[in-house]
N, C-alpha and C positions, 0 to 999 in steps of 0.2 A: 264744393260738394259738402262738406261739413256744415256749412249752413243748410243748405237742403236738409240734410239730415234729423238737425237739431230743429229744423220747424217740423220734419216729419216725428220726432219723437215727442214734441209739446201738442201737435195733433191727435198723437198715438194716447196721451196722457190725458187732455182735453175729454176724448170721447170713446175712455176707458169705460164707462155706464153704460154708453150707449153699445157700445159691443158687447156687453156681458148682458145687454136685453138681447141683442140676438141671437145669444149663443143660445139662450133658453128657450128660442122657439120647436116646435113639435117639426120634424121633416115634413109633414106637409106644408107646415107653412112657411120652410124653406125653399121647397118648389113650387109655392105656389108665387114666392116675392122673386125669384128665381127666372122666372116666365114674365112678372112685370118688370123686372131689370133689363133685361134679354129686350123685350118689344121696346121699351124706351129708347135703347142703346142703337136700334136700328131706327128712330127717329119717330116711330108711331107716336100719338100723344095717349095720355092718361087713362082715357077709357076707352079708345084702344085696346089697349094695353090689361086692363083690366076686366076686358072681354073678352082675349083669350085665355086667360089665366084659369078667368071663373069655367069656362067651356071644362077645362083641363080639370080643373079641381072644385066643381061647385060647392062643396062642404068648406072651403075658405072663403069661398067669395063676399068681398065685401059688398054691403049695402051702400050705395053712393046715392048723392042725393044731393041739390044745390048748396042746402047749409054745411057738406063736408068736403064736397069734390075739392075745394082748394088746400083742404089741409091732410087729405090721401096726396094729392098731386107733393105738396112741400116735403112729405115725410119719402114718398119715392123716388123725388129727387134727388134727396138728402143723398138716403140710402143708394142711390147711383154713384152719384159722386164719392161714399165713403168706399164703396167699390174700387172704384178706380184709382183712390188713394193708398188704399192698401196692397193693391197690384203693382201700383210704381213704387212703393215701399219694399214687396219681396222681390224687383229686379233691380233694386238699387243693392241689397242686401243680398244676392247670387252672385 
């Protein structure tokens, strides 16, 4: 367990940046990444995903387009999995 732990805490260090970008986001555009997490997580893909978002919050919605679809896709990935890491982090920590 302590290893777990201490990879979860060089994680937690690692991509200190990158949660303090998302603390800064506006509530919409917490539910609107909220909605593309959620549709991922039930296995829809990308735009998908980001067509019901946009439905729900068109004033977020992103522009996709060939030259970006893969690098929306990497960044909501990311953000899935940071999810998930930090939820096995607060029931390791309960």
């Amino acid at each position: 367990m302590s290893n777990l732990n201490n990879l979860l805490e060089f994680y937690e260090d690692s991509y200190s940046d990158f949660e303090k970008q998302l603390q800064e986001r506006s509530l919409l555009e917490i539910k609107y990444d909220k909605i593309i997490i959620d549709e991922l997580s039930k296995g829809k893909d990308i735009k998908s995903a980001l067509k019901v978002a946009s439905k729900i919050y068109p004033s977020e919605a992103l522009t996709i387009d060939d030259n970006n679809i893969n690098e929306i896709s990497s960044y909501y990935e990311f953000l899935l999995n940071h999810e998930k890491i930090k939820k096995m982090k607060s029931k390791l920590s309960s």
